[in-house]
DOROGU-834934 format. One record per residue (C-alpha): residue number from 1; residue in one letter; chain; x, z, y. Coordinates in steps of 0.25 Angstrom, whole numbers, plus 5000, padded with zeros to 4 digits. Example, Ala and Ser with C-alpha at 12.3 -4.5 7.8 and 13.67 -1.06 7.14 Angstrom:
// residues 2
{pos:1; code:a; unit:A; px:5049; pz:5031; py:4982}
{pos:2; code:s; unit:A; px:5055; pz:5029; py:4996}
***
This chain:
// residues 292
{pos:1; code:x; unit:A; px:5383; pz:5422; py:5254}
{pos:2; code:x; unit:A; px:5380; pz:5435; py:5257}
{pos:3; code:x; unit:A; px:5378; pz:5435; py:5274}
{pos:4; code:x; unit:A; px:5378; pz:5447; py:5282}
{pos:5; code:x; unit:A; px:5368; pz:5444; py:5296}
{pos:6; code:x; unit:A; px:5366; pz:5453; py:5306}
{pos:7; code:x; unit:A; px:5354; pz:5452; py:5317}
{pos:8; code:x; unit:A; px:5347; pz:5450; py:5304}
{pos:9; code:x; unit:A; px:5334; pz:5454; py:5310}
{pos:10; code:x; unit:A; px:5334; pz:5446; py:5322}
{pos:11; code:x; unit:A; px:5329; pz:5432; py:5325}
{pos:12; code:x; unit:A; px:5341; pz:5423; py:5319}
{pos:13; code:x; unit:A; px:5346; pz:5434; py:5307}
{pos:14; code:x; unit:A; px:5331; pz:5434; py:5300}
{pos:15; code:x; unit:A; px:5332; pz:5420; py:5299}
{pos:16; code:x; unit:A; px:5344; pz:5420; py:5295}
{pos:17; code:x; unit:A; px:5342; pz:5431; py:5283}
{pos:18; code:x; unit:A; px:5331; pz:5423; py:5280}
{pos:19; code:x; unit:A; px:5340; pz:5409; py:5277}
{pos:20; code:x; unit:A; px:5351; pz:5416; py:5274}
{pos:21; code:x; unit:A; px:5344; pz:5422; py:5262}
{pos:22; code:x; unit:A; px:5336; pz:5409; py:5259}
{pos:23; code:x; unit:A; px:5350; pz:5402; py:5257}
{pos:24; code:x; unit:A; px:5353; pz:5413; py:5246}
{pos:25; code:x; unit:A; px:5363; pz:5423; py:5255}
{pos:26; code:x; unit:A; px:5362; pz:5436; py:5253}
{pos:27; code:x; unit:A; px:5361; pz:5442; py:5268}
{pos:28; code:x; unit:A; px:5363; pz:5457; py:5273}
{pos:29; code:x; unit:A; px:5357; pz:5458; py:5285}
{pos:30; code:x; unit:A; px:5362; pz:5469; py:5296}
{pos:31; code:x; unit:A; px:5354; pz:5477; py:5302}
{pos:32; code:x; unit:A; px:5353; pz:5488; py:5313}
{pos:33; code:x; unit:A; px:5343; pz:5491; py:5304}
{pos:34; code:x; unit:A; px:5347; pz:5489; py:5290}
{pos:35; code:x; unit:A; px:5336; pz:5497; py:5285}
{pos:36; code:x; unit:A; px:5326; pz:5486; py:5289}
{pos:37; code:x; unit:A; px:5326; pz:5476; py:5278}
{pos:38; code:x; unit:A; px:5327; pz:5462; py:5277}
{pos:39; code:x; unit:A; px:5322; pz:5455; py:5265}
{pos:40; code:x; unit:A; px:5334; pz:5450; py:5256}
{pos:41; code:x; unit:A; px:5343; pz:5456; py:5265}
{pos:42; code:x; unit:A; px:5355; pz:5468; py:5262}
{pos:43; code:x; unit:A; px:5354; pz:5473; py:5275}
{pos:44; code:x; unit:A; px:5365; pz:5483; py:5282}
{pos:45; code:x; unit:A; px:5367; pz:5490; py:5295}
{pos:46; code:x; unit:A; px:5371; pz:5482; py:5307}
{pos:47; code:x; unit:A; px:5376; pz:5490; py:5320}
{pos:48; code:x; unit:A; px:5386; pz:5486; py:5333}
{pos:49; code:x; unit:A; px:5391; pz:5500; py:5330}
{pos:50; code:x; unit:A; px:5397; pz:5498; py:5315}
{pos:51; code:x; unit:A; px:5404; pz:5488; py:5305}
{pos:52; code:x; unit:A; px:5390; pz:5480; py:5296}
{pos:53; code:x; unit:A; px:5395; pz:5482; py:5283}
{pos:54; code:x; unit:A; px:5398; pz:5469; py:5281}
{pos:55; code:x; unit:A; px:5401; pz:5470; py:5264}
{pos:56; code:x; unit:A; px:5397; pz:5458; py:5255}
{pos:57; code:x; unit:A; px:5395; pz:5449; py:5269}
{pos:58; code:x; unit:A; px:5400; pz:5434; py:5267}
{pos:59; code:x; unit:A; px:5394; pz:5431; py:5278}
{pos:60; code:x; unit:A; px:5390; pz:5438; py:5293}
{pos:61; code:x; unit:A; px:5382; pz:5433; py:5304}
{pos:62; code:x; unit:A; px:5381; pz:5441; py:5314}
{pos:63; code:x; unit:A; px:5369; pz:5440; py:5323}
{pos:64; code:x; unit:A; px:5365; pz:5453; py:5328}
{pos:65; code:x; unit:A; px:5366; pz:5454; py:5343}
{pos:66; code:x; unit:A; px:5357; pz:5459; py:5356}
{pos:67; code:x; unit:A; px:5346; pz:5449; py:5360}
{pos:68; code:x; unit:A; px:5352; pz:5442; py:5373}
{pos:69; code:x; unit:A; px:5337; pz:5440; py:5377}
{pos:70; code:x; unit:A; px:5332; pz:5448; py:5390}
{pos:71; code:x; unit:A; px:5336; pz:5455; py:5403}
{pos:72; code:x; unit:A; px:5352; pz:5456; py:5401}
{pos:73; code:x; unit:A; px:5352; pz:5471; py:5406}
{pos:74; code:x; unit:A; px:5366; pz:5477; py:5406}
{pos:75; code:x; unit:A; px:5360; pz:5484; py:5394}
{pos:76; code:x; unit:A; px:5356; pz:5472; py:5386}
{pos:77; code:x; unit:A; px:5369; pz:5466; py:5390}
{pos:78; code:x; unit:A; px:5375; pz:5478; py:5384}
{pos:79; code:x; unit:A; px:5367; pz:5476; py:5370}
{pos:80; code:x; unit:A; px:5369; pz:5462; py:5370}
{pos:81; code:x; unit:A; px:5385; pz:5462; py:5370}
{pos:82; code:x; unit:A; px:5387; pz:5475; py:5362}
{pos:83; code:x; unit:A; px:5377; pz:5469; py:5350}
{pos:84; code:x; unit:A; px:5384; pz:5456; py:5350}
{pos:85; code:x; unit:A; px:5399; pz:5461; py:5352}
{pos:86; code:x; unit:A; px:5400; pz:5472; py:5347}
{pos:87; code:x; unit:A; px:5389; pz:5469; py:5335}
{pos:88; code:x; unit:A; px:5399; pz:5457; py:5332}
{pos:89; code:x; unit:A; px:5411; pz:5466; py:5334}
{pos:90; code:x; unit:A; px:5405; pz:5475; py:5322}
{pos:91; code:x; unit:A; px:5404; pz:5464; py:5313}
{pos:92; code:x; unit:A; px:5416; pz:5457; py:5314}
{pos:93; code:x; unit:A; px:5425; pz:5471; py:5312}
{pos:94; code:x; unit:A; px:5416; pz:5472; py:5300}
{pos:95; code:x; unit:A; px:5421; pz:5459; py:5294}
{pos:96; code:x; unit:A; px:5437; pz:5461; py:5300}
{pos:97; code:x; unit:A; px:5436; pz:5475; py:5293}
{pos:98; code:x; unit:A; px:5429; pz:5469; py:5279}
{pos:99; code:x; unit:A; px:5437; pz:5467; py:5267}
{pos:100; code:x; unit:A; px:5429; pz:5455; py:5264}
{pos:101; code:x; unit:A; px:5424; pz:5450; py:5276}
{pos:102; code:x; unit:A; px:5413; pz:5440; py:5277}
{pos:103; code:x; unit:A; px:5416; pz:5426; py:5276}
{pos:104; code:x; unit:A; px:5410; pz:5423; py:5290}
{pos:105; code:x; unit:A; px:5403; pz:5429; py:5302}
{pos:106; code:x; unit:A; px:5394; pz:5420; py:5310}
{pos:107; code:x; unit:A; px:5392; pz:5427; py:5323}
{pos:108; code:x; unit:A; px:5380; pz:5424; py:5331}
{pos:109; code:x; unit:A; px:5383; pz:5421; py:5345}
{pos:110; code:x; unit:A; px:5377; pz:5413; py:5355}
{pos:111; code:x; unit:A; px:5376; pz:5402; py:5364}
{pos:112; code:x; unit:A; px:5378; pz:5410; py:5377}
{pos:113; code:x; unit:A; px:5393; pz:5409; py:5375}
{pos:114; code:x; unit:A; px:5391; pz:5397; py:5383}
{pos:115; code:x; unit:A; px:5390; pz:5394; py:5397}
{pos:116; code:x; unit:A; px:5377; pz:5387; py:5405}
{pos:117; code:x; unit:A; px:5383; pz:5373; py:5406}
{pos:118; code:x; unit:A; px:5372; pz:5364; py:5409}
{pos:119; code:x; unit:A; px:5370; pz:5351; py:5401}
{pos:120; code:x; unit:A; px:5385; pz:5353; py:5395}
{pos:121; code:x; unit:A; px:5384; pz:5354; py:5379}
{pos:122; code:x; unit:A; px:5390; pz:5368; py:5373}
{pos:123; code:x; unit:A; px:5397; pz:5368; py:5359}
{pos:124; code:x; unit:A; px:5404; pz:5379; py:5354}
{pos:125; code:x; unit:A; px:5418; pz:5373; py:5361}
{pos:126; code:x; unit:A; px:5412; pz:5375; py:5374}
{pos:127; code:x; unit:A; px:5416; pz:5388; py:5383}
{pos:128; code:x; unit:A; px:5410; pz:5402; py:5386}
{pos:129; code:x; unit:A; px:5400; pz:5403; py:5396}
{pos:130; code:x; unit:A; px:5403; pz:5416; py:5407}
{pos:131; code:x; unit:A; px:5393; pz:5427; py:5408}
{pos:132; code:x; unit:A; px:5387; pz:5439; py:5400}
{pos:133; code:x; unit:A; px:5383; pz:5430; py:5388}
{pos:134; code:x; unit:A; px:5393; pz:5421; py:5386}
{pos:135; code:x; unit:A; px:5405; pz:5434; py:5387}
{pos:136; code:x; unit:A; px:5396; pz:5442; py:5377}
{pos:137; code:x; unit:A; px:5396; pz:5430; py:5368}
{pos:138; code:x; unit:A; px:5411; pz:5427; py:5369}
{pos:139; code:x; unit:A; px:5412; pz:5442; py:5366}
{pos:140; code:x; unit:A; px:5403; pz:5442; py:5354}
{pos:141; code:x; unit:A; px:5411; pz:5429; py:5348}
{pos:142; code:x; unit:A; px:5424; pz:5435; py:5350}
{pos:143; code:x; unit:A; px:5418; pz:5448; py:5340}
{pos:144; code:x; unit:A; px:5415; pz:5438; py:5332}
{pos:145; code:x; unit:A; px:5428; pz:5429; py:5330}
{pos:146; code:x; unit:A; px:5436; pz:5443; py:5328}
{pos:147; code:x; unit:A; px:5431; pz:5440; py:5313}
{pos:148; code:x; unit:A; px:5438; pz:5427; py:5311}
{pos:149; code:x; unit:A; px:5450; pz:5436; py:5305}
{pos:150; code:x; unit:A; px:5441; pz:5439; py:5295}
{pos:151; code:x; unit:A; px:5431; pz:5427; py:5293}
{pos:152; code:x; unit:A; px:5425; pz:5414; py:5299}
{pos:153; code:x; unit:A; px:5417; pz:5417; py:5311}
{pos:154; code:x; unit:A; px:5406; pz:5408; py:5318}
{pos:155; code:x; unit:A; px:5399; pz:5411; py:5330}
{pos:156; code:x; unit:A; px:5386; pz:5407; py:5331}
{pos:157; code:x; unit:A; px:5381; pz:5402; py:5347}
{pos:158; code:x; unit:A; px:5367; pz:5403; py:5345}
{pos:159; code:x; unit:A; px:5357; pz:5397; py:5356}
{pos:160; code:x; unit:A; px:5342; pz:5400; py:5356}
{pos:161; code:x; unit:A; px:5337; pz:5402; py:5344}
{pos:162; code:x; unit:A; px:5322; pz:5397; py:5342}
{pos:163; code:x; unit:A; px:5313; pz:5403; py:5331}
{pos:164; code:x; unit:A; px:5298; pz:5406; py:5328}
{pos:165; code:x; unit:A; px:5299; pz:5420; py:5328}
{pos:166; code:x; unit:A; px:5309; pz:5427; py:5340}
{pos:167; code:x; unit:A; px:5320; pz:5420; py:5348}
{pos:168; code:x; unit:A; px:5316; pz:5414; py:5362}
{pos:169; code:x; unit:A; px:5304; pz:5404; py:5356}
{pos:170; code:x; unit:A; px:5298; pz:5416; py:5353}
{pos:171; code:x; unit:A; px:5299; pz:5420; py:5368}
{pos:172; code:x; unit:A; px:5295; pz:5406; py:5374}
{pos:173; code:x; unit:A; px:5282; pz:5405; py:5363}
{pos:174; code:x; unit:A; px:5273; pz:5414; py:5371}
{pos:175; code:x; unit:A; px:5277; pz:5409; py:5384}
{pos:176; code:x; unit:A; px:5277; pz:5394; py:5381}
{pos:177; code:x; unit:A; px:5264; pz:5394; py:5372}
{pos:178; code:x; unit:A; px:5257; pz:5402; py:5386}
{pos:179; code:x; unit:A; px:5260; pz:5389; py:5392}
{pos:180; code:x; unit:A; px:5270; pz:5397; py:5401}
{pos:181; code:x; unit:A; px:5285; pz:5390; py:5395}
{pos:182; code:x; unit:A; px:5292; pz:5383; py:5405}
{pos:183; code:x; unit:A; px:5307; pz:5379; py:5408}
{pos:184; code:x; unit:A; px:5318; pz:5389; py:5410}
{pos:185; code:x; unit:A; px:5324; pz:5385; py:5426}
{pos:186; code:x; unit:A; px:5326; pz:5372; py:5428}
{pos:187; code:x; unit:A; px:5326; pz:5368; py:5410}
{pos:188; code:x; unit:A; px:5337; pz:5362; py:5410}
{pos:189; code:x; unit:A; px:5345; pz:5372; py:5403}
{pos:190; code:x; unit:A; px:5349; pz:5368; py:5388}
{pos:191; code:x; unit:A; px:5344; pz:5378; py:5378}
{pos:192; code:x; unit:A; px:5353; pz:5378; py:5365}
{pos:193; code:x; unit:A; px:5342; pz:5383; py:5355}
{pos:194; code:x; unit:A; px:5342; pz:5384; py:5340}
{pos:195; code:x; unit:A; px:5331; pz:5384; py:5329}
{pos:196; code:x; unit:A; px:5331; pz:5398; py:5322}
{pos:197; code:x; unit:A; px:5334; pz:5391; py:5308}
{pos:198; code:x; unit:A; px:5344; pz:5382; py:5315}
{pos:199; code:x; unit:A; px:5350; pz:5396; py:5318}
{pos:200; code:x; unit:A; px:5351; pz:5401; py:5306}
{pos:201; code:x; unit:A; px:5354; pz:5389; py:5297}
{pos:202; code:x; unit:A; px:5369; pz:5388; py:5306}
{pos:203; code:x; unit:A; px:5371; pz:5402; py:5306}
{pos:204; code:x; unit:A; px:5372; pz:5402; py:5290}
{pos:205; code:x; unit:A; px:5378; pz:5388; py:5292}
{pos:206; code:x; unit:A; px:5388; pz:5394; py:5299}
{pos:207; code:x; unit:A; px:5391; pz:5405; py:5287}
{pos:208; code:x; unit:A; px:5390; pz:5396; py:5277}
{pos:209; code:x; unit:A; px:5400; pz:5385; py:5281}
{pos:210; code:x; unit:A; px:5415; pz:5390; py:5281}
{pos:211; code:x; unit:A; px:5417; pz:5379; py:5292}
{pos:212; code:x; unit:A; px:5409; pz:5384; py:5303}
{pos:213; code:x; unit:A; px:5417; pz:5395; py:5313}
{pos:214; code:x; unit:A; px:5418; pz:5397; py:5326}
{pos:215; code:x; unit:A; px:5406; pz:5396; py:5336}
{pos:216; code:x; unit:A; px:5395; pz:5388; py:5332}
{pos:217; code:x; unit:A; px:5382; pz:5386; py:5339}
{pos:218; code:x; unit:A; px:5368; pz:5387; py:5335}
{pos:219; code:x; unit:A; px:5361; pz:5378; py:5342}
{pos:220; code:x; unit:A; px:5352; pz:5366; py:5340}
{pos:221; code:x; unit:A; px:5360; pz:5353; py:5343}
{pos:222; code:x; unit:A; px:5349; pz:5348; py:5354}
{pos:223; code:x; unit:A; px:5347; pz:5359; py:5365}
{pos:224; code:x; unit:A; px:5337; pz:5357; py:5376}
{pos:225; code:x; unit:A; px:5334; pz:5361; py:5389}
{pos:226; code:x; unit:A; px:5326; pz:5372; py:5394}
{pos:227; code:x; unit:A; px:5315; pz:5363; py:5398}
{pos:228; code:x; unit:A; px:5314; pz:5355; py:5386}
{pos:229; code:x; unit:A; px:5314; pz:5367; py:5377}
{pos:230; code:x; unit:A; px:5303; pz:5370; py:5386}
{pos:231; code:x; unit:A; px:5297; pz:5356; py:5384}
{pos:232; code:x; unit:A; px:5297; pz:5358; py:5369}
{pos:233; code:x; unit:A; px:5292; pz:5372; py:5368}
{pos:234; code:x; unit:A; px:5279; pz:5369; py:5376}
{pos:235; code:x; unit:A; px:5276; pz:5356; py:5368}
{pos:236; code:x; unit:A; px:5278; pz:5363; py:5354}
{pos:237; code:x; unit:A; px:5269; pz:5373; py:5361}
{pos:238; code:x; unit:A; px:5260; pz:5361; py:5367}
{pos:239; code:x; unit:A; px:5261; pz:5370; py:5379}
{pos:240; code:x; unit:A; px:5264; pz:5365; py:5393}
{pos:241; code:x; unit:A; px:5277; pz:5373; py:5400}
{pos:242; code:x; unit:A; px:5277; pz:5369; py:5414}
{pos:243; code:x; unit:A; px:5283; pz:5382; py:5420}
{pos:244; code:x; unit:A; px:5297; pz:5384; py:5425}
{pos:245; code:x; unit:A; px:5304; pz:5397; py:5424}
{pos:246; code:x; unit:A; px:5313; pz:5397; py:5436}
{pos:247; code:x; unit:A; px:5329; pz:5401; py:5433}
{pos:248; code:x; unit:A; px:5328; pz:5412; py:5445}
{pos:249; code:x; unit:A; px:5316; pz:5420; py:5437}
{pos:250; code:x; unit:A; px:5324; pz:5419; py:5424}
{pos:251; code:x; unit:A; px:5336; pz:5425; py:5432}
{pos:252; code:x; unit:A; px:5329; pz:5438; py:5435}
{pos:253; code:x; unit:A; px:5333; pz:5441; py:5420}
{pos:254; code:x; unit:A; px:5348; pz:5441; py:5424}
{pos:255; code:x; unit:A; px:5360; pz:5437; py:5416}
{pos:256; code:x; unit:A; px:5348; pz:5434; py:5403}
{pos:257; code:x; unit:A; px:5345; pz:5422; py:5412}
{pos:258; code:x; unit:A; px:5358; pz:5413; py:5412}
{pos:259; code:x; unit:A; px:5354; pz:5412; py:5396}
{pos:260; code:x; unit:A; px:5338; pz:5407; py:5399}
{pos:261; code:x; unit:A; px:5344; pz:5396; py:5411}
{pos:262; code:x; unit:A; px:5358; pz:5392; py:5407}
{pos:263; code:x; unit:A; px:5361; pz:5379; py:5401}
{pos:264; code:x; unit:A; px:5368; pz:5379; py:5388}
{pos:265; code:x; unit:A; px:5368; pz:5366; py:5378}
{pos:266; code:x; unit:A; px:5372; pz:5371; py:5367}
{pos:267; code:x; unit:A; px:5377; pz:5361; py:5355}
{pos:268; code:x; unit:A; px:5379; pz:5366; py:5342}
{pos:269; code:x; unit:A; px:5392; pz:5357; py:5339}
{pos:270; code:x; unit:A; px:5400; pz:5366; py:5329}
{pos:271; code:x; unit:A; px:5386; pz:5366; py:5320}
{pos:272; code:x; unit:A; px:5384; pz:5353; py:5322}
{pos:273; code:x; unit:A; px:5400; pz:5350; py:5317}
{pos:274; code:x; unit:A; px:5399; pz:5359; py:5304}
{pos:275; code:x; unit:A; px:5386; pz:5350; py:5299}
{pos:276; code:x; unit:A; px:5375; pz:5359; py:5303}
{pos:277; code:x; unit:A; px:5360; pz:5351; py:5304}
{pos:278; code:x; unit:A; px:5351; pz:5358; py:5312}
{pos:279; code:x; unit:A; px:5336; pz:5360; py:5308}
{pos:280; code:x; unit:A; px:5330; pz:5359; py:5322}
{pos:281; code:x; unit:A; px:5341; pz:5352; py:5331}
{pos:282; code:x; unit:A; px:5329; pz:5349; py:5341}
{pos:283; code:x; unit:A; px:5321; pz:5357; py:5349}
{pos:284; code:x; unit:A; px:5307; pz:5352; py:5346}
{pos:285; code:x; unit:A; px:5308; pz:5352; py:5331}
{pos:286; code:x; unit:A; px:5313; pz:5366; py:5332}
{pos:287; code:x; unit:A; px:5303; pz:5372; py:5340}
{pos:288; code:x; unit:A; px:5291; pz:5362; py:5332}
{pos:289; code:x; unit:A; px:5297; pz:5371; py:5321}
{pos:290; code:x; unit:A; px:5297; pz:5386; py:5327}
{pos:291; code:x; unit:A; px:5283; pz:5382; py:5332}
{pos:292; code:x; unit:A; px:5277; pz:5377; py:5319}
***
């Protein structure tokens, strides 16, 4: 299958070329740079200002977007909802306008569509959450779904991502190996994490299977709490973690900090229904392997 990725230099898209390739795709990467190349990889121009040339794409997975990481000035607000809606935007008039459209689009999205709610469990039936991220993630899907007239679509939720190099493990290392981790408020917070491969493996799942549509999130089956992610971080590390950040310091970074303290349990139902086996379902296997 020949797939079309864009983000294909961040965090998720490397890996993903990388498996992609493995599997015997042919891969064109889009790039804002497209004249910095990745090995095995056509690459072409990728801009929330023009149509990507989407020729020869079976497939498109669409994953470029503004970090949501750091202080949400009205400026990185600005950049997060214009790189996700209109990037989108960009993309799915390329397939509308295509003579022969891909197949599918697998849009990324994310986890912040949902609402905090506690120690209720979230599937991809449950309802929007209210807020700057949950509104810029209904916007960014409904960019997506506009390509169903032309192909199947599936929108990815993704939750935090865990890798060995980048993504917010790579923030907590320094801290946690100082001896200085600790839990987030009170910990009771669920975290809906995912393994980087896990991440990748359902994003090409989700191509390659003409079943899967609609919203689908990427998450490991068993979240956990803030405090027993902290618990297994600082024993993989054989660090202690007795600090507490308190939720009224986290809040100084404004609107950024609803996403550090509220409570989403995220299950990945419409994964687990279409036969997907997850590598890493639980949390101490996973990070045994990101440490290794």
């Amino acid at each position: 299958m020949n797939i079309g990725i864009t983000g294909a230099s961040g965090l998720i898209g490397k890996r993903l070329v990388d498996i992609a390739l493995q599997r015997g795709h042919e891969v064109i990467a889009f790039s804002r740079h497209p004249e910095r190349a990745i090995p095995g990889c056509e690459m072409r121009a990728y801009s929330i200002k023009a149509l990507p040339d989407l020729t020869g794409c079976e497939a498109i997975v669409h994953l470029a977007g503004e970090p949501i990481v750091g202080l949400w000035t009205a400026e990185k607000k600005r950049r997060i909802v214009e790189s996700r809606v209109q990037g989108t935007r960009q993309v799915v008039e390329a397939v509308l306008a295509s003579a022969a459209p891909p197949e599918v689009l697998v849009s990324g999205s994310a986890v912040g569509y949902y609402a905090s709610s506690g120690d209720m469990e979230l599937t991809e039936t449950s309802p929007l959450g209210t807020g700057f991220l949950p509104e810029t993630t209904e916007a960014w899907e409904a960019e997506a779904l506009r390509a169903e007239a032309k192909c199947r679509v599936v929108r990815v939720r993704t939750g935090i991502v865990l890798a060995k190099q980048g993504g917010a493990l790579h923030v907590m290392l320094p801290i946690f190996k100082a001896g200085l981790g600790g839990q987030i408020g009170d910990g009771a917070q669920w975290m809906p994490w995912i393994h980087l491969e896990d991440e990748v493996a359902l994003l090409l799942f989700a191509a390659e299977n003409l079943e899967v549509r609609g919203p689908l999130n990427a998450t490991a089956p068993w979240p956990v709490r803030n405090r027993d992610y902290t618990k297994a971080l600082a024993k993989a590390l054989r660090r202690p973690a007795f600090l507490r950040i308190p939720g009224a310091a986290l809040r100084l970074l404004g609107e950024f900090s609803r996403e550090v303290l509220d409570s989403k349990r995220v299950l990945p139902a419409a994964a687990t229904e279409h036969g997907y086996g997850f590598r890493f379902p639980e949390l101490e296997p996973a990070l045994k392997d990101l440490l290794a």
